[in-house]
N, C-alpha and C positions, 0 to 999 in steps of 0.2 A: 149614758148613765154615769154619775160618779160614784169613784173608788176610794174611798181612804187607805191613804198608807200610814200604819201606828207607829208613833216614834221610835224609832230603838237607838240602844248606843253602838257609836258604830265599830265595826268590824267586831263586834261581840260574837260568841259562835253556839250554834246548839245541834245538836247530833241526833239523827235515826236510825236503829238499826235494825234488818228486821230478821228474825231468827227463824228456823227449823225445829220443828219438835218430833225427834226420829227415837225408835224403839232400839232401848240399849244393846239388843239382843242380833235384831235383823238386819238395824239398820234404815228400815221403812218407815216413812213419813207417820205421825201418828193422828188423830182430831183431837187432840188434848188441850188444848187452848181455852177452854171456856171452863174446864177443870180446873187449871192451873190462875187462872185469873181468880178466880173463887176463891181458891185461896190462897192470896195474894190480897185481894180489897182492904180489909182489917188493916196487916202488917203494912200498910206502903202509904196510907192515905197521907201522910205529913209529911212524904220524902221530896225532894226535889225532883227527883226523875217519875217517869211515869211509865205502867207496861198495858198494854190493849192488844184487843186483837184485830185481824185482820180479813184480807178478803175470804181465804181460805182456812179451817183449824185445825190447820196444820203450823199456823207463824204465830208467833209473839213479836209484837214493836217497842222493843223498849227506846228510850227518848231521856235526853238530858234535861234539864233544866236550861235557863239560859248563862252562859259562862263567859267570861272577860278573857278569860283563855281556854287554849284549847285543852289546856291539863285539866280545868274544871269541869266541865263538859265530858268529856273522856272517865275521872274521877267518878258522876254521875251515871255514867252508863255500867261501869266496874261494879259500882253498887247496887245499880237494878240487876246483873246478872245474879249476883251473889244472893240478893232477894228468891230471882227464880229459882235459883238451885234450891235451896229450902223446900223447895213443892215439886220439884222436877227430880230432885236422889230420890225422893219415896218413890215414886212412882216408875222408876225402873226407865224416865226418860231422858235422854242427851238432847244439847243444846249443841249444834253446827249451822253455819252460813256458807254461801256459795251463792251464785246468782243464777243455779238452778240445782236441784238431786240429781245424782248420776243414773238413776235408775226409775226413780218413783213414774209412775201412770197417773194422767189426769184425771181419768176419769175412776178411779178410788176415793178423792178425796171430795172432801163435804165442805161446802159452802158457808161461812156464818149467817147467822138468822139476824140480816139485820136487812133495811128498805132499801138501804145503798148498793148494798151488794147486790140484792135479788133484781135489782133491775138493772146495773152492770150488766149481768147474766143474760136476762132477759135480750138487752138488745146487743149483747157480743156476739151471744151461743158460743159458737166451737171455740173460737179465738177467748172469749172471755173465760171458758173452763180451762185451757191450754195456761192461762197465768197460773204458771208453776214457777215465780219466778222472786227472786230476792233481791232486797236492794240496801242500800244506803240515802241519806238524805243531809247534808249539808247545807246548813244555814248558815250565812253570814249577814249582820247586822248594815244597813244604809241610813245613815242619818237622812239624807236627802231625796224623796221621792224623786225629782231633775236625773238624779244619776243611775236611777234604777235600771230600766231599759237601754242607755248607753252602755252600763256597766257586763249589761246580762248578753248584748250583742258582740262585745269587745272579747269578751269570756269565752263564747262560744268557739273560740281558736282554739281553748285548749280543750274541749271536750275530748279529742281522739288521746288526749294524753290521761286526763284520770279516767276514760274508758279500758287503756289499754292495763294502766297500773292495778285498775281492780278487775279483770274479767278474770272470769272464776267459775264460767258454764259452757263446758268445751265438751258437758255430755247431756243428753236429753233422753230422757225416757228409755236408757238402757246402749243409745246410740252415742256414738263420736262422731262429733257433728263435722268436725274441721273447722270449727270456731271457737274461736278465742274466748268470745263474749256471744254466747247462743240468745241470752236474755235482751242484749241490746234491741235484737232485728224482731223478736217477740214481742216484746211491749210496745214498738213502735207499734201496731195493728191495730191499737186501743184508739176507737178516736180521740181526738185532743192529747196525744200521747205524739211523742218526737221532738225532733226539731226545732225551738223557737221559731216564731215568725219575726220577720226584719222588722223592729219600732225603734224608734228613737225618743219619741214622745209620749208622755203617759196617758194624754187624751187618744194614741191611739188604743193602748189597750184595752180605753176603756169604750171605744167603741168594737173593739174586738168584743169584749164583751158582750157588748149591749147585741151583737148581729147576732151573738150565739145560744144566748139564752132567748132573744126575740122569736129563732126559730128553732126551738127543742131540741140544739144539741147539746146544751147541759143546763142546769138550774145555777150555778152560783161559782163563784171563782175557784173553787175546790176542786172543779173536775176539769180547770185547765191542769194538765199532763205532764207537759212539756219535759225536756230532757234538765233545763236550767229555766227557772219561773221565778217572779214576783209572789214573794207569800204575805200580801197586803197584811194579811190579820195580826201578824208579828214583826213586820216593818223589815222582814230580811229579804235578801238573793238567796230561793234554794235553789242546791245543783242535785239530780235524782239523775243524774246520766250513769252513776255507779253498779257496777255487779254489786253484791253483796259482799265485803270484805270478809276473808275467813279468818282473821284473828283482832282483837283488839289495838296492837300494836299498826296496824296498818289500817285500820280504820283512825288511829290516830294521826298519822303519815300524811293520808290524802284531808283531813278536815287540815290541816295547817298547811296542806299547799292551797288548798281554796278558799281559807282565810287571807293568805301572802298573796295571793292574786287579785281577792274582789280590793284589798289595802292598796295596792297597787294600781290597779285603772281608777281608783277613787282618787289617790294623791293627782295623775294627771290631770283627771277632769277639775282636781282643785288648782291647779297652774293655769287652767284655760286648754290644753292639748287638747284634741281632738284623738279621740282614741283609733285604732288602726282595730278594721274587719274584714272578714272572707266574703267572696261571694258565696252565696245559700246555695250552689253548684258544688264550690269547695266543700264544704263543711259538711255536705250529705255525701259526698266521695269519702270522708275521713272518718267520717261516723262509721261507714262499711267497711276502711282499710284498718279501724281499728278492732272493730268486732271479727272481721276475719284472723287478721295477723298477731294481734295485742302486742304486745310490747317490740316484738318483728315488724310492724307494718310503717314502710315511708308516709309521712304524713306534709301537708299542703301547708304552707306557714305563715304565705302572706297574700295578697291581692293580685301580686307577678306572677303566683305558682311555684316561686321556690322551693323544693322538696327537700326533707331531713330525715333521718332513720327515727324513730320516736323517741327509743332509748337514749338518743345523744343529746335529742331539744332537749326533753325531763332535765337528765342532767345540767344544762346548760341554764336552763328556766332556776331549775333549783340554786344553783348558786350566784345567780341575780335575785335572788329573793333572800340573803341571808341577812341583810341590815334588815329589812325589812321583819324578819322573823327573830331578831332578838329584842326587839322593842314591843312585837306584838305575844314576847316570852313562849315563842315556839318553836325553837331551834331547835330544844331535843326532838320533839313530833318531826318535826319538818325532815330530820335526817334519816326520818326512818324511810322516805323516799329511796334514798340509795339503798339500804338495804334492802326492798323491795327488788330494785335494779340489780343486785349480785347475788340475789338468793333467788329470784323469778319469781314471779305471780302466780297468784294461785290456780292457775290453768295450768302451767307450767309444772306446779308440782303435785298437782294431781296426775298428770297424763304422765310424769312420770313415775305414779306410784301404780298407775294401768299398765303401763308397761313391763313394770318391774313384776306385775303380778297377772301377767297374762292375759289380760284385758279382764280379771273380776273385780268390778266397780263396788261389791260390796268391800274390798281393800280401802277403795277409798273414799268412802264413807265412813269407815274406820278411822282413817290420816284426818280428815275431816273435824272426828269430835275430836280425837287428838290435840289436832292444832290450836282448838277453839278452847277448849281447854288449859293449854298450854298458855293460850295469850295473855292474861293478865300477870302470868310469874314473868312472862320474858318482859313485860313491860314492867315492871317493877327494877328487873335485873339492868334495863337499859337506863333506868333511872339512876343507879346506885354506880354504874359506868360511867357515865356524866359525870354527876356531882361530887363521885367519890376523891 
């Protein structure tokens, strides 16, 4: 079968995020999503960004427009939050992310009434009600279908690195998993969910395709999974390997390392190089040392096996990527990476807000709206420290 990939400009970037709707009171997941979209339709129809809902109504997805940088992009999503808040203070409900609730139960929550989902459901059962799980979604723009699946197998190196910067579900269902990223090893269960498959050529994906709709394991290139996919319909590389970032400012962070990245194996493959990958052995070893350890976990770097602490590549990565990020005008995003690295990730400072409070995860659920709350003034303040 052929695929069209739509042109886009490239390394242009567009954002997902998808959000928690938890009762201001408890703290507990709410079904308000189909409330709040209501009203919401009216006010937003002519904004750039857009908010929809999700498998479960419990989330909202709000989504950028598409942006030449990452500040626009980011800008766009700042703006869909502040839309929701409008519908979400009356109604007594908070807006928090994590890439899972410290406490919430599957089976509380209610399903959206739509075909997609119910047949999700239908053939996951247990596993497809257990998606209790939040994410991010970064898009970056390929002019060139040729470089798509080189770009997206070359990349796959650094999955254990922005798995480890956003993991942010080290509690499940009330439990401390002893994971960094609990959502990682969950979603993998979905089928068509994981891993990329090795291609290099776009005619295989599109016999990938063609094998899997041939025999009903999915209808259309929307329910390839994958941790890093081809998103034909919008001519990008998305990367969905992410926890759900718990603040604005680091959802900024990791979209301008994986703008600086996909900019980066594009310039090679524009010199002629051949890009440098893992064995699929590798890469499924780092996908679990990152989901276990997160930002603690040695990670696998090249084809020898050479091993690095993760915290040190990041760093290292990031300041081979600084030319690179003042011409794609995301120097400021980009360095929010290290502040990530000296302030911990959000597993990190959740488990230490469990700690601090005896293991009641309603605490941090608390820290949670907090933070999320908090993220658009600190990223304004980081703006005014820059430029000032």
């Amino acid at each position: 079968m052929s695929v069209s990939f739509a042109p886009s400009a490239r390394s242009s970037v567009g954002l997902e995020w998808e959000l928690m709707l938890a009762d201001g009171e408890s703290g507990d997941l709410v079904p308000r999503a189909p409330t709040i979209l209501e009203g919401l339709e009216e006010g937003t129809r002519d904004e750039r960004f857009t908010v929809t809902g999700e498998l479960l109504t419990n989330t909202i997805e709000v989504t950028s427009g598409v942006g030449s940088t990452v500040a626009e992009a980011v800008d766009d999503i700042a703006e869909a939050i502040a839309a929701v808040r409008t519908v979400t203070d009356r109604s007594g409900t908070e807006l928090l992310c994590a890439g899972s609730h410290p406490f919430a139960q599957w089976y509380e929550q209610e399903v959206t009434d739509k075909t997609r989902y119910q047949k999700l459901i239908r053939r996951t059962q247990w596993w497809g009600r257990n998606m209790m799980i939040w994410g991010v979604h970064v898009h970056v723009g390929v002019e060139d279908p040729a470089k798509v699946l080189p770009i997206i197998a070359s990349l796959t190196r650094f999955l254990p690195h922005l798995q480890a910067l956003s993991a942010s579900s080290p509690f499940w269902a009330g439990e401390r998993t002893g994971y960094a990223s609990n959502r990682a090893l969950v979603f993998q269960q979905l089928p068509t969910a994981g891993l990329p498959w090795p291609m290099t050529e776009w005619s295989e994906f599109e016999g990938y395709l063609a094998d899997m709709i041939r025999t009903g394991v999915m209808e259309d290139v929307s329910e390839v999974r994958w941790d890093i996919r081809p998103a034909p319909r919008w001519g990008t590389i998305e990367v969905r390997a992410c926890d759900g970032m718990s603040t604005l400012p680091e959802l900024a962070a990791v979209g301008a390392l994986v703008q600086c990245l996909v900019e980066r194996l594009s310039r090679s493959l524009d010199r002629g190089e051949e890009l440098p990958v893992l064995p699929p052995w590798f890469a499924r070893e780092n996908k679990w040392r990152a989901a276990r350890y997160g930002l603690d976990a040695p990670v696998i770097i090249d084809a020898a096996g050479a091993q690095r602490p993760v915290r040190d590549h990041v760093a290292e990565t990031v300041a081979g990527l600084e030319d690179i990020a003042v011409q794609l005008g995301c120097s400021r995003e980009l360095h929010g990476i290290t502040t990530i690295l000296d302030a911990g990730a959000s597993y990190e400072r959740q488990l230490r807000v469990a700690d601090a409070a005896d293991g009641d995860l309603r605490r941090v659920v608390e820290h949670l709206i907090a933070e999320f709350r908090a993220g658009p003034t600190l990223r304004d303040h980081l703006a005014r420290d820059t430029t000032g």
